[in-house]
Each structure stands twice: as structure tokens, then as C-alpha cells.
C-alpha positions as CSV (number, residue, x, y, z in Angstrom):
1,X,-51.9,87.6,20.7
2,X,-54.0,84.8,21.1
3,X,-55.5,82.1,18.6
4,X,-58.5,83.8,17.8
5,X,-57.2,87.1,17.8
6,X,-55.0,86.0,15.4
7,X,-57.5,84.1,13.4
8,X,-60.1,87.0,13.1
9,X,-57.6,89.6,11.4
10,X,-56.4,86.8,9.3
11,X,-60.0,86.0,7.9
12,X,-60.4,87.1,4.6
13,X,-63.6,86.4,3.1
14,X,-63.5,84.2,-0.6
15,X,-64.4,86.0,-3.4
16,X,-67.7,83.8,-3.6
17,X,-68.4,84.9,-0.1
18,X,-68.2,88.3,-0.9
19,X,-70.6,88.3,-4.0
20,X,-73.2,86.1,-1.8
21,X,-73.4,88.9,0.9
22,X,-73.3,91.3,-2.2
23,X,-76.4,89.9,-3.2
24,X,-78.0,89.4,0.0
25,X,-77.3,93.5,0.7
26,X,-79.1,94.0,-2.7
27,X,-82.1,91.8,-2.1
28,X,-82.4,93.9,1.1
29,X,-82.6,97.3,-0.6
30,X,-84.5,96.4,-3.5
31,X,-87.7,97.1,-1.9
32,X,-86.9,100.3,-0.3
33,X,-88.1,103.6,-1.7
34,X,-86.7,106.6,-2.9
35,X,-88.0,109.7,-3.7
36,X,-87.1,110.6,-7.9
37,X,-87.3,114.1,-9.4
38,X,-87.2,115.4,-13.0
39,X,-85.2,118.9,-12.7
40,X,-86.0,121.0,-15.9
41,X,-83.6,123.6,-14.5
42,X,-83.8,126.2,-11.4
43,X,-83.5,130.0,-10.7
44,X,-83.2,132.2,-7.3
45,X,-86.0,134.8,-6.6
46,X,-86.0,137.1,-3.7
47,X,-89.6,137.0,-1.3
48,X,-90.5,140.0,-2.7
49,X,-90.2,138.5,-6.6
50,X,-92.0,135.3,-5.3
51,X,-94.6,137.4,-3.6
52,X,-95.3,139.2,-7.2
53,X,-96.1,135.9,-9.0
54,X,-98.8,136.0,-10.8
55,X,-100.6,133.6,-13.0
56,X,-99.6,134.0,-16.6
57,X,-95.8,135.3,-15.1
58,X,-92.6,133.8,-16.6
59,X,-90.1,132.7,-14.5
60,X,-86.5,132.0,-16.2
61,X,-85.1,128.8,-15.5
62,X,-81.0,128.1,-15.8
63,X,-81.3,125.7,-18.9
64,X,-81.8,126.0,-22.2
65,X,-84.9,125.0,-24.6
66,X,-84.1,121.3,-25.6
67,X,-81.2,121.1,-22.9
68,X,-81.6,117.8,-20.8
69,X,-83.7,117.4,-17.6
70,X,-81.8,115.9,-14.8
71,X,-83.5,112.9,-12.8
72,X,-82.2,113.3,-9.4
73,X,-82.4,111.5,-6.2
74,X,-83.8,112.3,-2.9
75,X,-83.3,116.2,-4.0
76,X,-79.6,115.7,-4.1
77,X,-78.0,112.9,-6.1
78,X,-78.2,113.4,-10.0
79,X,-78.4,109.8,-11.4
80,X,-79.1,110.6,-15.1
81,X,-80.0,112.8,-17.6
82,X,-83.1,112.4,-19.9
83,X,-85.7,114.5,-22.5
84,X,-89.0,114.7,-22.2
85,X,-91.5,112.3,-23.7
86,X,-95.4,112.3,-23.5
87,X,-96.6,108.8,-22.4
88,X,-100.3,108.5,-23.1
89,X,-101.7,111.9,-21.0
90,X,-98.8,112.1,-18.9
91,X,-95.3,113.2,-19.0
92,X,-91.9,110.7,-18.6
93,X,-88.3,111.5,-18.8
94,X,-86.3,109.0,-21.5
95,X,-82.9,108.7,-20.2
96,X,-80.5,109.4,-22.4
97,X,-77.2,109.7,-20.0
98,X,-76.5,107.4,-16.8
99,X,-74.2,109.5,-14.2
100,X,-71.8,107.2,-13.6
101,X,-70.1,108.9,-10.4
102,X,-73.1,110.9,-8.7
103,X,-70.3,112.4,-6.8
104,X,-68.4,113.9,-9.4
């Protein structure tokens, strides 16, 4: 093994290193955008049920009355859980929960 083999799978960056390219990896992605849902809840319809919809039809969701929305990321990652609020003439979500592992 040579010097600088030897070297390179010695190098272990210092802890101050490590935070500095941290930040530098956080300043990169702050910009970038993401696409952010409110999920009230979801069912399954067949064709034919969707092809029956009507205006003033119901359709049945999976969650309660009062249950909390789930704000969800890119369609796929749920990131926090929330209740309805009206702000001015709109709707927003007030989180009440942060998902701590998305994976889990």
C-alpha cells in the first residue's frame, strides 16, 4: 500500500468539517421545490363508480369527521399531520404533529 493510499482511508473528516459541508448541503437545497399536499383521506372506486359521478354525489373518504389531514410530500412522504383552518378566503392546514421518521 502506498502513502497516499494509506493516507486517503485514514482521513477522517473533524467534526467541524463535517457540520461545514452539512451546511453547505443545506444552503444547496434550500431553494429547491417540492411539491406539498393536504390529504383529507382517500377511497377506491371502480371506472364504472367514477363514471357515475355526478354533481351533488357523496363520495366516502377513509377518515373520520375531525380526524387529522396529512401534509405529504411529493405524493409519497407524510411529513406532518395538521386540522384545518380558514385563513382569510382560503384554506391552510395548522400542524399539529411533525412525523419524525417518514419512513416508519
Amino acid at each position: 500500500m502506498t502513502a497516499m493510499e494509506q493516507s486517503d482511508e485514514s482521513f477522517e473528516p473533524s467534526p467541524d468539517a463535517r457540520e461545514a459541508s452539512m451546511r453547505v448541503r443545506e444552503a444547496q437545497f434550500r431553494n429547491v421545490s417540492v411539491e406539498v399536499s393536504a390529504w383529507i383521506g382517500k377511497t377506491r372506486l371502480s371506472f364504472g363508480e367514477l363514471s357515475a359521478l355526478r354533481p351533488g354525489h357523496v363520495v366516502e373518504l377513509d377518515q373520520a369527521v375531525g380526524a387529522p389531514i396529512e401534509i405529504v410530500l411529493n405524493r409519497e412522504v407524510v411529513l406532518a399531520r395538521g386540522e384545518v383552518v380558514e385563513v382569510g378566503d382560503e384554506y391552510g392546514v395548522r400542524i399539529t404533529e411533525i412525523v419524525v421518521d417518514p419512513g416508519a
